[in-house]
C-alpha positions, 0 to 999 in steps of 0.5 A: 440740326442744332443740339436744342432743336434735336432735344426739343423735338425729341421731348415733343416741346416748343424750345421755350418751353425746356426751361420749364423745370418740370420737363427736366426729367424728360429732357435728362432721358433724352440727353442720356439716348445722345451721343455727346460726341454727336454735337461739338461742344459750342452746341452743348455750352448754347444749350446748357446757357440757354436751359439754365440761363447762366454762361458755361465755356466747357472745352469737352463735349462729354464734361458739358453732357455730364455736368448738364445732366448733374444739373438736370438731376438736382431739379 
């Protein structure tokens, strides 16, 4: 199971509906209950593109959970 559909189901949510700032602090309590090394870091770049609509390339699985929950944080 791919990172997105593993948060989605976790959170109860439609994958379209993670987009939705008012989910932001679910989904952050998800993310800190994941393992970044449970995913490789390509998941984590789809995920993050996806959720904040803009291209994110991170080389590390942990720098992309961090840097996603900063953002999920600022919301």
């Amino acid at each position: 199971m791919a990172l997105i559909d593993q948060v989605a189901d976790q959170c109860g949510l439609f994958i379209s509906d993670l987009k939705a700032q008012d989910n932001y602090s679910v989904i952050a309590e998800i993310l800190t209950q994941i393992d970044s090394d449970s995913f490789p870091v390509t998941d984590w770049n789809h995920f993050i593109t996806y959720l904040f609509e803009k291209d994110v390339a991170f080389t590390s699985s942990s720098q992309a959970r961090q840097t996603c929950l900063e953002q999920l944080n600022q919301k």
